[in-house]
FIROKE-368124 format. One record per residue (C-alpha): residue number from 1; residue in one letter; x, y, z. Coordinates in Angstrom, 1 decimal. Each point is the difference from the previous one (the first is absolute). Example, Ala and Ser with C-alpha at 12.3 -4.5 7.8 and 13.67 -1.06 7.14 Angstrom:
<rs>
<r num="1" residu="a" x="12.3" y="-4.5" z="7.8"/>
<r num="2" residu="s" x="1.4" y="3.4" z="-0.7"/>
</rs>
This chain:
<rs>
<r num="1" residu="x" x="37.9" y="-26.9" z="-10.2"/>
<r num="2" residu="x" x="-2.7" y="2.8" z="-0.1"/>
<r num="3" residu="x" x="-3.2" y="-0.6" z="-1.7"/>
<r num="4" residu="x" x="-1.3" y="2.7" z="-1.9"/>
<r num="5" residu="x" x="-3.9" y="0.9" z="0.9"/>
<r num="6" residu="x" x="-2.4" y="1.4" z="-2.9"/>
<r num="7" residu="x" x="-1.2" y="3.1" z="0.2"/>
<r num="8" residu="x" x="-3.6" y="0.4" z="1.4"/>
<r num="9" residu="x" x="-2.7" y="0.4" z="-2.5"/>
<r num="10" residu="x" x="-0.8" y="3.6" z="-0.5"/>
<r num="11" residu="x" x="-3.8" y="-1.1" z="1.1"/>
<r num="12" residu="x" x="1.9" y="-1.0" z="3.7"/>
<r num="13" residu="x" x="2.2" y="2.7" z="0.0"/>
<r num="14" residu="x" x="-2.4" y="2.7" z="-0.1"/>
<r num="15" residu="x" x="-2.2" y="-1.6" z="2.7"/>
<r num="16" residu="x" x="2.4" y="-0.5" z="2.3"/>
<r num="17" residu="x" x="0.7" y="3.7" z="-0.5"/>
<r num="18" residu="x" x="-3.7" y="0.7" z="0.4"/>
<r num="19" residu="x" x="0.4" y="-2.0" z="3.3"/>
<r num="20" residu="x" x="3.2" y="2.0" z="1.5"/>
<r num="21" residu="x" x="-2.2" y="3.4" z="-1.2"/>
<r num="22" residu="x" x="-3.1" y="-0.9" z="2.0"/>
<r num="23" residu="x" x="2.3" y="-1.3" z="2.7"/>
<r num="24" residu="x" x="1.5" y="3.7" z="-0.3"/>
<r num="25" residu="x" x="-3.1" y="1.8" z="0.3"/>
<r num="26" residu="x" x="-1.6" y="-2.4" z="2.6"/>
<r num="27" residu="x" x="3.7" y="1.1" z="2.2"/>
<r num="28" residu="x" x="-1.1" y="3.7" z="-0.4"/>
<r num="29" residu="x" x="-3.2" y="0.0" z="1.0"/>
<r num="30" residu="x" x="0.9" y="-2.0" z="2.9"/>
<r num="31" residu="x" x="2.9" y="2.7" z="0.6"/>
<r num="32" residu="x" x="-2.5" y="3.3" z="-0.1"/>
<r num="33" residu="x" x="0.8" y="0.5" z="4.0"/>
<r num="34" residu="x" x="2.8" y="-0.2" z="-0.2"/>
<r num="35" residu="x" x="0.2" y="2.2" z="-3.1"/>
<r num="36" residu="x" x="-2.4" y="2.5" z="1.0"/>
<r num="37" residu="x" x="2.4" y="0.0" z="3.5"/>
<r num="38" residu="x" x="3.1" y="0.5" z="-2.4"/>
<r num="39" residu="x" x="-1.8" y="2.8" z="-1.1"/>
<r num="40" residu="x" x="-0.9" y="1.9" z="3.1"/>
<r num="41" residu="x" x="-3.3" y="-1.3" z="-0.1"/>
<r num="42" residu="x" x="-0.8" y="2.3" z="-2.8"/>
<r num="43" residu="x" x="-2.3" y="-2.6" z="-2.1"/>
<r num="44" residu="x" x="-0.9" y="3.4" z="-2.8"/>
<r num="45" residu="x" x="3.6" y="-1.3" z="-0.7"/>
<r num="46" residu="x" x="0.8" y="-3.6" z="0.1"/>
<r num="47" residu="x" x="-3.9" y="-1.4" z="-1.0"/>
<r num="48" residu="x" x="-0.5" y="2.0" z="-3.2"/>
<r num="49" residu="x" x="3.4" y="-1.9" z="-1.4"/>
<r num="50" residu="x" x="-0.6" y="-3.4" z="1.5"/>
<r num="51" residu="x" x="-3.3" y="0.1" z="-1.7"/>
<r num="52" residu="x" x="0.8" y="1.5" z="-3.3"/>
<r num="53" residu="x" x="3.3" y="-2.5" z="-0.4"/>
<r num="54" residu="x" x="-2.9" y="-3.2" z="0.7"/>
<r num="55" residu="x" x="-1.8" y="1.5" z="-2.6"/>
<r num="56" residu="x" x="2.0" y="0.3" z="-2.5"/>
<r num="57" residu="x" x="1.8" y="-3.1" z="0.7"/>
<r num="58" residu="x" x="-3.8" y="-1.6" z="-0.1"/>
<r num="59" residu="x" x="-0.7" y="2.0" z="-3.0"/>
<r num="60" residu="x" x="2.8" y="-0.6" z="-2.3"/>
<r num="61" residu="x" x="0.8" y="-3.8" z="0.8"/>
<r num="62" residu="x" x="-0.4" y="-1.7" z="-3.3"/>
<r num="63" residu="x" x="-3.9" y="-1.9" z="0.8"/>
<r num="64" residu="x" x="0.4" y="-4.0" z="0.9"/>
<r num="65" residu="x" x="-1.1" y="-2.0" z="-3.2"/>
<r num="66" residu="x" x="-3.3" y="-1.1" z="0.1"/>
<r num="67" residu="x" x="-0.8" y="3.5" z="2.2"/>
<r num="68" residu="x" x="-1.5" y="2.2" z="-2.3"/>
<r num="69" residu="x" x="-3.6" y="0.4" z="-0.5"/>
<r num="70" residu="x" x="-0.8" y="-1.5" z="-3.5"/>
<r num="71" residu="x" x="-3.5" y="-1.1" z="1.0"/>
<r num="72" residu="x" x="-3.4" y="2.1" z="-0.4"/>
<r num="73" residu="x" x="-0.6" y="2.8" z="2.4"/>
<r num="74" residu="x" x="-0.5" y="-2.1" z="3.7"/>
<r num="75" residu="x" x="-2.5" y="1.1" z="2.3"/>
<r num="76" residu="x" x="2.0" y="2.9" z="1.6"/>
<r num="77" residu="x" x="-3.1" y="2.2" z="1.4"/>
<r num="78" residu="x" x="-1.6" y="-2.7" z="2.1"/>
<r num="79" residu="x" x="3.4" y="-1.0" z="1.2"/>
<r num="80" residu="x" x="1.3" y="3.1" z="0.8"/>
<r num="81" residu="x" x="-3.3" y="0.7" z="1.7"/>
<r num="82" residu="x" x="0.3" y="-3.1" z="2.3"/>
<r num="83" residu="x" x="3.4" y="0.8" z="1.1"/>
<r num="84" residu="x" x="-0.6" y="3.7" z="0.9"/>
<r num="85" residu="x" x="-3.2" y="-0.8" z="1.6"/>
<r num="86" residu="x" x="2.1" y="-2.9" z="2.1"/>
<r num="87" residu="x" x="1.7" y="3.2" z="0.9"/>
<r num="88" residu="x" x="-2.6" y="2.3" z="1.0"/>
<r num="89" residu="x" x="-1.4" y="-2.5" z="1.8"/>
<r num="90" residu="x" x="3.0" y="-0.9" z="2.2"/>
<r num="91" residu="x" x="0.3" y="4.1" z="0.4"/>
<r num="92" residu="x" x="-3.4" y="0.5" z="1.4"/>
<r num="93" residu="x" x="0.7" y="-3.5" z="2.6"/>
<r num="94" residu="x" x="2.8" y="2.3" z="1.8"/>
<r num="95" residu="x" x="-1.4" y="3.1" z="0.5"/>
<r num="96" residu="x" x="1.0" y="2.1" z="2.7"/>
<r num="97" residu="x" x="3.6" y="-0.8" z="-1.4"/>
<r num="98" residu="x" x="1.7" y="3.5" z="-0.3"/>
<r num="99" residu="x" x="1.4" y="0.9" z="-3.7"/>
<r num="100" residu="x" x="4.2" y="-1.2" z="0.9"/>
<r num="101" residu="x" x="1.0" y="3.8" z="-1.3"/>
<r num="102" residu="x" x="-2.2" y="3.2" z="-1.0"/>
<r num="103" residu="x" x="-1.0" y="-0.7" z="-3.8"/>
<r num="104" residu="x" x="2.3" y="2.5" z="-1.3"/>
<r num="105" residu="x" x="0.8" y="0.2" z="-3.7"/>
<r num="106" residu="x" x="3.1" y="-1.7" z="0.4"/>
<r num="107" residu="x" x="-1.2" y="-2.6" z="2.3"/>
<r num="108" residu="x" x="-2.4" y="-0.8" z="-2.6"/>
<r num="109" residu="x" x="2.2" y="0.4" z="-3.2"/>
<r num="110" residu="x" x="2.1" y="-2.6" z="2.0"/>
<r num="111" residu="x" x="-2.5" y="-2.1" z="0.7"/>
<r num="112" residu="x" x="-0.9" y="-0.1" z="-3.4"/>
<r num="113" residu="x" x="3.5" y="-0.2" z="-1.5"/>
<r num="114" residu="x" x="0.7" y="-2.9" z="2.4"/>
<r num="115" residu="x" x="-3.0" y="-2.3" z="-0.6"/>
<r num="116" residu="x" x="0.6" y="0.5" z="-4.0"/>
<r num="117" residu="x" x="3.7" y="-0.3" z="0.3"/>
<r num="118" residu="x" x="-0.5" y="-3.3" z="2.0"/>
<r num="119" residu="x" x="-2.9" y="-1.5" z="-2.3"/>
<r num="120" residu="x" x="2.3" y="0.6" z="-3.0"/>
<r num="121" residu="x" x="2.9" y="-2.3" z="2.1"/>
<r num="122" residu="x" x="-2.1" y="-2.5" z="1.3"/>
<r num="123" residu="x" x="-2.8" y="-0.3" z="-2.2"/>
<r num="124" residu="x" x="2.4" y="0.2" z="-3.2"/>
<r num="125" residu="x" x="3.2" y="-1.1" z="0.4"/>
<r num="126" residu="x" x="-0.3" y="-2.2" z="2.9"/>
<r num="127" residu="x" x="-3.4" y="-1.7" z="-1.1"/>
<r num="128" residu="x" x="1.9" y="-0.1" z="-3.8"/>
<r num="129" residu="x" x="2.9" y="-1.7" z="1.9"/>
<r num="130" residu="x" x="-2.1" y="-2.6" z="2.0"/>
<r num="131" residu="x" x="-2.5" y="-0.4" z="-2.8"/>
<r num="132" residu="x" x="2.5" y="-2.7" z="-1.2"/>
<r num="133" residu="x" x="-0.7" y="-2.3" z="2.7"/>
<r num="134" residu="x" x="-3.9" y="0.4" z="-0.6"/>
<r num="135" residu="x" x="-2.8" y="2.6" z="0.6"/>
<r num="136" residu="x" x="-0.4" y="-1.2" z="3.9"/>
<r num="137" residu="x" x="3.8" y="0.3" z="0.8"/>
<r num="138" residu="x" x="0.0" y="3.7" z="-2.0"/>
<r num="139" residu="x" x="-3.0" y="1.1" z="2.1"/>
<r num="140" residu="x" x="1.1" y="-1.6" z="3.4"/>
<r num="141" residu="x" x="3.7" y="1.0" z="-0.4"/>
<r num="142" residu="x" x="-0.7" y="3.8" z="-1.0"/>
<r num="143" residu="x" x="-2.3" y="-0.2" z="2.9"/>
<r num="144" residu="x" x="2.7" y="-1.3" z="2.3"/>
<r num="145" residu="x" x="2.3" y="2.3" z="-0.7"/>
<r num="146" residu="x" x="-2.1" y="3.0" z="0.5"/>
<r num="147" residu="x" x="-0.9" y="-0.8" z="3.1"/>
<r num="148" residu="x" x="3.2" y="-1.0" z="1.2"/>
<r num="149" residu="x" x="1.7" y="3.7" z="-1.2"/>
<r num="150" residu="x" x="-2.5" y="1.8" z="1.8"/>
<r num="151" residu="x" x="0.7" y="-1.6" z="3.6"/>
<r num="152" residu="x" x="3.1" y="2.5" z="0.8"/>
<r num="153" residu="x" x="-2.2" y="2.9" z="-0.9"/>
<r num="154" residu="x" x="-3.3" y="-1.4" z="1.9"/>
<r num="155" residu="x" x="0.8" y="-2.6" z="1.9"/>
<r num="156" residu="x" x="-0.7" y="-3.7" z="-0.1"/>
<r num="157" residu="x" x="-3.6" y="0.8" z="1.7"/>
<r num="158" residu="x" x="-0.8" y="1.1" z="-3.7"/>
<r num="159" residu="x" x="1.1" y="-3.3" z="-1.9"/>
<r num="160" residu="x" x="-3.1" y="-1.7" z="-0.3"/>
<r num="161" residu="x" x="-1.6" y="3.6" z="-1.4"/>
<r num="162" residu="x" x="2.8" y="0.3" z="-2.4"/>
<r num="163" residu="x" x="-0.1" y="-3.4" z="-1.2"/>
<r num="164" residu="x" x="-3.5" y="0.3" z="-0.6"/>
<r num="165" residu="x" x="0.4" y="3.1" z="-1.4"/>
<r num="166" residu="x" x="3.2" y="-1.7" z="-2.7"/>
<r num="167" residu="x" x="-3.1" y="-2.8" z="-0.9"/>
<r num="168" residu="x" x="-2.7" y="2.1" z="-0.8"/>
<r num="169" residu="x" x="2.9" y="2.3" z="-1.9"/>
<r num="170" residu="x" x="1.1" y="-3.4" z="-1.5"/>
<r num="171" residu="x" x="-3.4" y="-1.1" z="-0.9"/>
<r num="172" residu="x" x="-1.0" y="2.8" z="-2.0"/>
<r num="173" residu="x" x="3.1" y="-0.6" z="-1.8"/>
<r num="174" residu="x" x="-1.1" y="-3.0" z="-0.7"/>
<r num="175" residu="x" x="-3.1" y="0.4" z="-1.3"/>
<r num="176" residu="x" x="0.5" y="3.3" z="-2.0"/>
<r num="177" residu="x" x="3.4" y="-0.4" z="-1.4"/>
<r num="178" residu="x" x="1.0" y="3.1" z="1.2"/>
<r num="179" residu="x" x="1.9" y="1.3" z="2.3"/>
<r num="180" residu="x" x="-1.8" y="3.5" z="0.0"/>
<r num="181" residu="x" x="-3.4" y="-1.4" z="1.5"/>
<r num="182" residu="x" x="2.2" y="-1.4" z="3.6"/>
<r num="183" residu="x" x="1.8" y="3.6" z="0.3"/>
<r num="184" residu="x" x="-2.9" y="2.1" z="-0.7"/>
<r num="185" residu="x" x="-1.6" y="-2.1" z="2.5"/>
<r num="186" residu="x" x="3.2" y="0.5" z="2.5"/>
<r num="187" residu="x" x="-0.3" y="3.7" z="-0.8"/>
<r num="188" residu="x" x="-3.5" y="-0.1" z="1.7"/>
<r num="189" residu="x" x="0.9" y="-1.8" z="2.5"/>
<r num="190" residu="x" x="3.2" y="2.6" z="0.9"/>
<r num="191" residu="x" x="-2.3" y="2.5" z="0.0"/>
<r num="192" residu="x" x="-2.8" y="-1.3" z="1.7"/>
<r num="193" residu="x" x="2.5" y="-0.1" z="3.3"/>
<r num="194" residu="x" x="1.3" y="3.6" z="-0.1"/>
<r num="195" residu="x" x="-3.2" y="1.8" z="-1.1"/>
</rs>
């Protein structure tokens, strides 16, 4: 005898999907050395796509109910100021650090593209996907996640910088309702290490 199991609720279904998508992206991110080493170590080649398929994916996932900004206009100038000033800051405490690669037009256009690409996956769909379980798991888990993609690229000296990086990113998220205010901020903060 076989018992017959009812079909998920549509609701279920599509997070679970939003789950095996951010567990998708999070797998690629991880996998840029060894993407970039498939590629001859040509990242003019491999990068541009990686980032432009997180974006998309970040951009055209249908938003998390409850997600959207309904509310007044939220204090995005003081926020936004905080968090690029949190980066500034940490710029000017490691000075005599030299720029990782000459700030090049692709290097920046790169850096750009990445830190947008990545808000819009983390900050959007991943936050939208956590926000379920509450505003704290949606900021800490985005967080998590960033940090933990960026230690094949970095290292695991740069967790704790990443990780406070994804709660400041998550944090504006938070408090503006938009994902915009974290990756302009990440876009500052990109730049701010090659220029």
């Amino acid at each position: 005898m076989s018992a017959v199991l009812p079909a998920p609720r549509p609701a279920v279904a599509a997070h679970r999907l939003a789950v095996l998508v951010v567990a998708a992206g999070c797998a690629a991110l991880t996998a840029r050395p060894l993407l970039l080493d498939v590629a001859g170590g040509r990242p003019a080649l491999v990068l541009p796509i990686l980032f432009l398929c997180l974006l998309s994916v970040g951009l055209v996932w249908p938003a998390a109910p409850g997600t959207a900004t309904t509310t007044p206009a939220r204090p995005v100038l003081p926020v936004l100021a905080l968090g690029i000033g949190a980066f500034v800051v940490g710029r000017a405490l490691v000075t005599g650090s030299p720029p990782p690669a000459p700030a090049t037009a692709l290097v920046v256009g790169l850096n750009t593209l990445a830190a947008v690409a990545e808000e819009a996956f983390f900050r959007r769909l991943v936050y939208g996907t956590l926000l379920a379980a509450g505003p704290v798991a949606a900021v800490v888990g985005s967080a998590v996640l960033f940090a933990a993609v960026h230690v094949t690229v970095y290292g695991v000296w740069v967790l704790p910088l990443d990780l406070a990086a994804g709660l400041l990113f998550g944090w504006q998220r938070q408090a503006t309702g938009s994902w915009v205010v974290p990756a302009v901020t990440h876009a500052v903060a990109n730049l701010l290490v090659v220029l």
